[in-house]
C-alpha positions in Angstrom: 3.4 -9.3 -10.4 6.7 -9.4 -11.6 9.8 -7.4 -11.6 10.2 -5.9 -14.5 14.1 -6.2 -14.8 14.2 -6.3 -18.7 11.5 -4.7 -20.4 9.3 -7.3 -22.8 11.0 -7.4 -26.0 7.9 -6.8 -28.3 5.3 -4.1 -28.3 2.6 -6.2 -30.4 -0.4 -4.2 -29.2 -2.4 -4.2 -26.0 -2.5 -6.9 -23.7 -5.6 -5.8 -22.5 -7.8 -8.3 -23.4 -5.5 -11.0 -22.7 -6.5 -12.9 -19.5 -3.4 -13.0 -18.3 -4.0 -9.4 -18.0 -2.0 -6.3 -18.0 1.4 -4.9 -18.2 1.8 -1.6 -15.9 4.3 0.9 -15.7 4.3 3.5 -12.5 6.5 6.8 -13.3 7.1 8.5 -9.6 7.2 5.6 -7.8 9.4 6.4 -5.1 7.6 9.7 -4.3 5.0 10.3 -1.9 2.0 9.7 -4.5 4.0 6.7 -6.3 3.9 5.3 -2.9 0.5 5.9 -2.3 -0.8 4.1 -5.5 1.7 1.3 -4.8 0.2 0.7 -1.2 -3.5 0.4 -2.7 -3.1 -0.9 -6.1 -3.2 -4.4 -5.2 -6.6 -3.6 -3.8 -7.8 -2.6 -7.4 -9.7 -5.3 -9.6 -7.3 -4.5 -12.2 -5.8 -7.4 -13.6 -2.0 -7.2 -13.2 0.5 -9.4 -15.4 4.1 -7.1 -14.7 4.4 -4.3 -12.4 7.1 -1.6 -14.3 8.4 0.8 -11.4 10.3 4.1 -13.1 11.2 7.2 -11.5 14.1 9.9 -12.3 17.9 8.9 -12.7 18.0 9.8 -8.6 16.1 6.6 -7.7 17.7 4.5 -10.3 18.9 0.9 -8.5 16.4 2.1 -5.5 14.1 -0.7 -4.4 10.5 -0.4 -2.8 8.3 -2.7 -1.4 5.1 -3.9 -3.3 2.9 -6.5 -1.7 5.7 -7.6 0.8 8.2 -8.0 -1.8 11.0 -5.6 -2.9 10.9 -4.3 -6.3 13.6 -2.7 -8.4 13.0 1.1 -9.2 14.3 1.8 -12.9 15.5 5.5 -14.3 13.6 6.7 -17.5 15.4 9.6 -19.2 15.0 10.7 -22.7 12.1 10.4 -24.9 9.8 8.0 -23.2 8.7 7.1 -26.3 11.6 5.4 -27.1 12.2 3.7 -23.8 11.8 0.0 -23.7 11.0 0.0 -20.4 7.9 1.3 -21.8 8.1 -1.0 -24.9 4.6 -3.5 -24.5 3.1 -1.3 -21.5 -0.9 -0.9 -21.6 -1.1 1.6 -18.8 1.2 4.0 -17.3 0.1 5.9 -14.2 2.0 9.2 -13.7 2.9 10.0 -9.8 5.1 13.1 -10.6 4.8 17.0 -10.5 2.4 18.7 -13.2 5.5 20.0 -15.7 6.7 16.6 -16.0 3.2 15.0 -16.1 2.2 17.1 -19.0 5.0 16.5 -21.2 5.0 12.8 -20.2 1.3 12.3 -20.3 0.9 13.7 -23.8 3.9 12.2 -25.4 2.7 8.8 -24.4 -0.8 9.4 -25.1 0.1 10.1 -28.7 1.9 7.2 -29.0 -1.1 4.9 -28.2 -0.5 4.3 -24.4 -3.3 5.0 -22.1 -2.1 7.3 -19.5 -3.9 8.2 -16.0 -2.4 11.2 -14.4 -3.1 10.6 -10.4 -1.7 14.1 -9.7 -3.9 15.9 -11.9 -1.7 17.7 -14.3 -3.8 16.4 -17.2 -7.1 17.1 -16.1 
């Protein structure tokens, strides 16, 4: 996985079927659930290109260990549909409280993104 210092500079549709595999983005990632996932995501058969760690303006510059190596934490504020940090993504896993989740979740849902809500928010 890499480090996803500068976002990939195109979003020409889903890698998914690519066999180099996916491009994930994790928003929470320093909090207790973001941590969770990052412990046991490795263990997943999902095939992984670039790891995208985000997480509020707080943990901005943070880093936090995935698979023995740190990782740099990255702020998303604003519309995250207009992030690129979220530009090219295939699947974002939300780690934060429900009132963020749900605006989050269904702002990125209707702009194509698949979403999985691991705290519930959107179920």
């Amino acid at each position: 996985m890499t480090d996803a210092a500068s976002p990939a500079s195109s979003n020409s549709g889903s890698q998914a079927d690519s066999p180099a595999g996916l491009t994930l983005a994790l928003i929470g990632a320093t909090g207790a659930v973001g941590s969770d996932l990052l412990a046991t995501l490795h263990r997943s058969a999902l095939p992984i290109r670039e790891l995208r760690l985000l997480a509020g303006a707080g943990s901005a510059g943070k880093t936090v260990d995935v698979e023995g190596q740190p990782q740099r934490v990255h702020a998303l504020v604003g519309d995250p549909r207009e992030s690129p940090l979220l530009e090219g993504v295939d699947l974002v896993f939300l780690a934060v409280p429900p009132e963020p989740a749900r605006g989050l979740g269904m702002a990125l849902a209707e702009s194509g993104v698949m979403v999985i809500d691991i705290g519930g928010a959107l179920a």
